[in-house]
Every structure is written in structure tokens, then in C-alpha cells.
N, C-alpha and C positions, 0 to 999 in steps of 0.2 A: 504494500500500500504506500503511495507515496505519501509526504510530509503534509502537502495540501487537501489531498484526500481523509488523513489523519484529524486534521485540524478541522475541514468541514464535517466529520462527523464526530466530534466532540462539540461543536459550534461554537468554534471562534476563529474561522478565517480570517473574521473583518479585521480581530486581532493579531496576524502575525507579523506584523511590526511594533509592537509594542515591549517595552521591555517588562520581564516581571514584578520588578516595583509600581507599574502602571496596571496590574491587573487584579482582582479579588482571590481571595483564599481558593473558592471555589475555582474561578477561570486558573488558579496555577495549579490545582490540582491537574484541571481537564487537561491543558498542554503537558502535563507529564504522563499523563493514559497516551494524551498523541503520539509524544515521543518514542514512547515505549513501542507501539503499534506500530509504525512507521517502519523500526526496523523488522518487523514480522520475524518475530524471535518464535522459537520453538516449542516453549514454554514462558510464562509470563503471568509471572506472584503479582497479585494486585491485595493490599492492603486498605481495606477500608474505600475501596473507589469510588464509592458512591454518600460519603460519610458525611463532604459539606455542601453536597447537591439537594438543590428541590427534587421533588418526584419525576416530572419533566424531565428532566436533565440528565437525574440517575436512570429513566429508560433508555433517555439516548445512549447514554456511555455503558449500559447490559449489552444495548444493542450490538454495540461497536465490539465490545470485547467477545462475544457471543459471534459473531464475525470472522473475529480474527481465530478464535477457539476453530472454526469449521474450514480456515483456512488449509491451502494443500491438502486437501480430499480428508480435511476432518483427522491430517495426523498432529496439529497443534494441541497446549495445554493449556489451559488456563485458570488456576489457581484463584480463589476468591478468600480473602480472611474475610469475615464481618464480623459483626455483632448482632445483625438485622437478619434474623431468623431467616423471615420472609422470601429474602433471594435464597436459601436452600431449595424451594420449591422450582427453580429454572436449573438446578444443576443437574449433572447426569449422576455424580458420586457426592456424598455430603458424608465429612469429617467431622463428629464431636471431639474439642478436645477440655480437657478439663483440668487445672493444674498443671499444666505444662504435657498432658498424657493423653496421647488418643484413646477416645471412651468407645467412638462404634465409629460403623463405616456404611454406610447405608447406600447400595445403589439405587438410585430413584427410577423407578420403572415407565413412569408417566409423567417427566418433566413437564411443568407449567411454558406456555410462553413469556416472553418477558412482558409484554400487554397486560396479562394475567394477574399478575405481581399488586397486588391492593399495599399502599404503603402508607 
């Protein structure tokens, strides 16, 4: 995916000349999802990415990383930490971990889409 592609689906093209002191919490998150996407890595930990987004926003940027996951015939990875229960319902595999220790491992058989996602 190129950098501009990246950037119009996290939604801030109009922004990529700005520097990151020119942008909100939220918009430097989303330009570091862009970045990150951009290089179409193989795997790709995403911490919280949807943490200081509206609902809005956090679909676009499921959407995009849900994307880049299906990218290359579905052989990418895409790692999600949250805290937001909620997005377990879009994943294919959901990790409880608890004290530092994986508690279960649960393959989800009938993933939600991310439209789905009530938050």
C-alpha cells in the first residue's frame, strides 16, 4: 500500500504536510497505523489503535488494518492488544491474558464484521 493510500484510509491526507506538533493525539496516532501499513509488514502489533479515536474513526482504522490482515492472499498478521472487549468479536483468534499469562485462546468461528462492532 503506498504512503498516500495509507494516509487516505486512516483520513488524513489533507494532513501530510503537517508536522506532528501540528496534529491531535488522535491524528498522530492514525499517521503511525499509516506508517506502519504503508510498509505492508508481515505481521503488525497494534497496541490500543483504536484507544483515542471516536467510533467513526476506530471503524475506519479496523477497517484498514482488517485490510492489510487479508493482505497477500490472507498470509499477513495482525495482532490487536485492547482493552475494548468489543473488537474480540471481529477477530478470527482472541487471546485472554491475565497477569502477564495467557488465560484461553479462543478461535472465533463466526467473526462479526467490523460495521457490527456496537461501541
Amino acid at each position: 500500500m503506498s504512503t498516500e493510500d495509507a494516509l487516505k484510509g486512516v483520513g488524513l491526507l489533507e494532513h501530510s504536510k503537517k508536522f506532528p506538533s501540528q496534529l491531535s493525539g488522535g491524528e498522530q496516532q492514525r499517521v503511525s497505523i499509516a506508517r506502519a501499513i504503508a510498509k505492508n509488514p508481515k505481521l503488525l502489533l497494534c497496541d490500543e489503535p483504536t484507544g483515542a479515536l471516536d467510533s467513526k474513526t476506530g471503524v475506519e482504522v479496523l477497517k484498514l488494518l482488517k485490510k492489510q490482515c487479508d493482505a497477500n492472499n490472507g498470509s499477513n498478521t495482525v495482532v490487536i492488544v485492547t482493552h475494548n472487549s468489543l473488537i474480540a468479536d471481529i477477530a478470527d483468534t482472541i487471546v485472554h491474558v491475565k497477569n502477564g499469562k495467557i488465560e484461553s485462546v479462543i478461535t472465533n468461528q463466526n467473526p462479526k464484521k467490523i460495521e457490527e462492532v456496537k461501541w
